[in-house]
N, C-alpha and C positions, 0 to 999 in steps of 0.2 A: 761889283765894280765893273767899268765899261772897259774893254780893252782894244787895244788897237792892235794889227798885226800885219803880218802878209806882206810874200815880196812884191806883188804887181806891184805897186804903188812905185816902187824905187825906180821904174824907166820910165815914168808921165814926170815925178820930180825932175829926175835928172838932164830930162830933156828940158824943163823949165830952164834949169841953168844952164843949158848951156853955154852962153859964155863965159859965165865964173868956171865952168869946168872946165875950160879950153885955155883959161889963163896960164902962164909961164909966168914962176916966177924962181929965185934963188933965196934958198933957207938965209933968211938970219937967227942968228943966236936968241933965244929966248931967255930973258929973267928969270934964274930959280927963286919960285915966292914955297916959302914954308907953306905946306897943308895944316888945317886948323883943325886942330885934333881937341879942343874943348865940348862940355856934354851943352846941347843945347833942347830945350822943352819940344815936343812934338804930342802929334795922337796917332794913334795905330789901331787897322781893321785887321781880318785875316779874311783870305779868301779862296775857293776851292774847296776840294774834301777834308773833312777835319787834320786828317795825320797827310795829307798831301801834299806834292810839290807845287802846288801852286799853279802859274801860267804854264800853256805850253806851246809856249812861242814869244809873243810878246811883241812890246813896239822898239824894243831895240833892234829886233832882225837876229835874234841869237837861236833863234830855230828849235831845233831838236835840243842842244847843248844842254836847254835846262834842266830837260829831264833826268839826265844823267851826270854823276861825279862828276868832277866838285861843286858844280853849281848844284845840284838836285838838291831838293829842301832850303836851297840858301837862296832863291829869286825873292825879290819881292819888289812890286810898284810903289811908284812913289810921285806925290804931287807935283806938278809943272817946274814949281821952286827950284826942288832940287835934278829935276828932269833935264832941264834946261834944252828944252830944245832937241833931245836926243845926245846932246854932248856930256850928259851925266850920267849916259849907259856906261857900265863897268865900275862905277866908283863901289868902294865897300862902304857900311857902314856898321857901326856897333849899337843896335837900340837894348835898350831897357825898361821894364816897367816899374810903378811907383810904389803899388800898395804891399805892401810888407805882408801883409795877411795871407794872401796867394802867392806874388809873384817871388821869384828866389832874385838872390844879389848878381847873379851873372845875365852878363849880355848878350843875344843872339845875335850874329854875325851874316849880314844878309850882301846882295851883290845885286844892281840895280839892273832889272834885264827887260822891266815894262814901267808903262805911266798909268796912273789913274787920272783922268783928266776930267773927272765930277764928284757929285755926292759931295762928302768929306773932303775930297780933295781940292776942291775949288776954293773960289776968292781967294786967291793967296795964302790959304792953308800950307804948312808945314805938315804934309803927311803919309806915312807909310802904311801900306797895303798888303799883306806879308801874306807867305802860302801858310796854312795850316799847320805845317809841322813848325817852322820856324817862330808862329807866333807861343804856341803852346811848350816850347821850349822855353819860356820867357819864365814857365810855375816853378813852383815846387814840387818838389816828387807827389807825383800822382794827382795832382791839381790841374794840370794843361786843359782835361774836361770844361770844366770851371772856368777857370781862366779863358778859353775862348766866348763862354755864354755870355759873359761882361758885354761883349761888341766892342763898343769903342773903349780905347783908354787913353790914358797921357803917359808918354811914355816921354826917357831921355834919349839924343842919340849924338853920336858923334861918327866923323869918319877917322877909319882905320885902315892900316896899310890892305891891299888885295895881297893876296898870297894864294900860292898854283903848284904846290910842292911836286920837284920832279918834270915839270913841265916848262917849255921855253916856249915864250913868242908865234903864234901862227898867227897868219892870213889866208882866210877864206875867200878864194873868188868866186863872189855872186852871178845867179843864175842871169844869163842874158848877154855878159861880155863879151866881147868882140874886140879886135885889133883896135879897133875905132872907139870902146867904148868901154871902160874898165872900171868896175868897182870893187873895190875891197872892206872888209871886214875883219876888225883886228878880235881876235883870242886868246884868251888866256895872259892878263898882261898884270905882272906884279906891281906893287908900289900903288901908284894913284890910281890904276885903273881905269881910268875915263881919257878920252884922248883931244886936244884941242884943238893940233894941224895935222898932215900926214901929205909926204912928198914921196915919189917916184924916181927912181934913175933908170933909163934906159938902157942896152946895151953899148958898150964903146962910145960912152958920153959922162962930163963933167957935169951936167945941168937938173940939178933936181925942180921938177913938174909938179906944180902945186896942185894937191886933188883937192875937190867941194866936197863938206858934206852936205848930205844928199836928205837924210832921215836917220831918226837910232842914233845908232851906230854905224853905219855905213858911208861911205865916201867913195866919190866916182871922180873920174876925168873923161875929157871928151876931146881926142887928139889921134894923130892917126899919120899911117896905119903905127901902131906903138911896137915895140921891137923888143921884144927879151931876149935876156934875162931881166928882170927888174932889182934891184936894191928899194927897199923901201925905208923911209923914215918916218917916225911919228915923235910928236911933241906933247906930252902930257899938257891935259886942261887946267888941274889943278898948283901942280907944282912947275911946269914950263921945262922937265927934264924932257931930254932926246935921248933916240937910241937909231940907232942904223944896221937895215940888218943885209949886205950885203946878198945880192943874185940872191936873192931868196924864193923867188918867183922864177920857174925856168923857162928857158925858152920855148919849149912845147908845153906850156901851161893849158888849163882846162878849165872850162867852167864847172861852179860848184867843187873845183876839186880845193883840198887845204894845205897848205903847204906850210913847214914848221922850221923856223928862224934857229940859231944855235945859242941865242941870246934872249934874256930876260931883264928886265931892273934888277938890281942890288936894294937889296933891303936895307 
């Protein structure tokens, strides 16, 4: 499968938008809509080395992350559909396969951190790309061999809560930021997972700063010179819950550096 990656890309986008990045606006309250947790039909490849984690990187902009706990084994790509644009980086879901013969009744639990954007995943295909361990966890004992030489299959899936045991809320700020020019990447985020707005507070100000997304996962503003500490906010894609995680970004912030919230979603 074709993968997309890499941060260059994120300062030519961002500068496209600049003025949707440079917009101000003030949060309104978003509708909480239930997450649709029924199984629905899909097909599933696997890809990488057989027992592997899969990508290592990906088009969500999750970097290094996937290689390592909790995501390690759990990445997997996933057609445009459920990509959306980059706004379906983080969602989980729960796939399973159908033939009784090979595959066991339990679901592997995968975390969306790349796209597949051909092959199988085209024309409006419904479909998952999974790393090698993940798919072959789909067998029965001692089958996963097997089980991957199939290639394609039809598999069920649904989404399922993200879960991070132990860990709260980070933000990673992307390589290149400047007073002038900030992008953020949110990690580790229980519950829906995937994120659909994300605002800013400055220091000694009422006014949250509405970021773009840019690509992935990731989200910039373009406003200046910006002043920390920052508060940030984000509003899930799926279900419209906020969370606020006050000065979480310090005033001597750093690029590339991550900085970790004291909060998470409630399951």
């Amino acid at each position: 499968m074709q993968r997309r990656g890499g941060f260059g890309g994120i300062v030519t986008l961002c500068c496209l938008v600049l003025f949707q990045c440079s917009m101000v606006s003030t949060a309104v309250p978003v509708p909480q809509r239930k997450v649709d947790l029924h199984w629905y039909p899909a097909t599933a490849t696997w890809y990488g080395s057989p027992d592997g984690d899969g990508s290592d990187g990906g088009a969500c902009g999750y970097g290094s992350l996937v290689d390592v706990k909790p995501l390690r084994a759990r990445v997997g790509a996933v057609s445009p559909v459920l990509f959306k644009n980059g706004e379906g980086c983080g969602a989980c879901f729960k796939v399973k396969c159908l033939d009784k013969s090979i595959c066991s009744r339990r679901a592997v639990t995968i975390i969306v951190t790349d796209e597949c954007p051909g092959g199988y995943c085209a024309n409006g295909r419904t479909h998952f790309d999974l790393s090698g361990a993940a798919f072959g966890r789909m067998a029965i004992t001692g089958e996963s061999s097997q089980l991957r030489n199939r290639g394609e299959l039809p598999v069920l899936y649904r989404r399922t809560p993200c879960k991070y045991p132990g860990k709260n809320i980070a933000f990673h700020v992307n390589e290149g930021s400047t007073d002038y020019w900030l992008s953020l990447l949110v990690e580790f985020e229980d519950g829906d997972g995937d994120v659909g707005s994300m605002h800013i507070r400055e220091a000694n100000s009422d006014e949250w700063l509405e970021m773009n997304h840019v690509w992935g996962a990731n989200w910039c503003i373009i406003r200046g010179p910006l002043k920390g500490p920052f508060s940030v906010k984000l509003t899930t894609l799926s279900a419209g819950r906020t969370l606020s995680a006050r000065d979480v970004i310090p005033r001597n912030w750093l690029p590339k550096a991550t900085y970790t919230s004291r909060l998470n979603f409630k399951l």
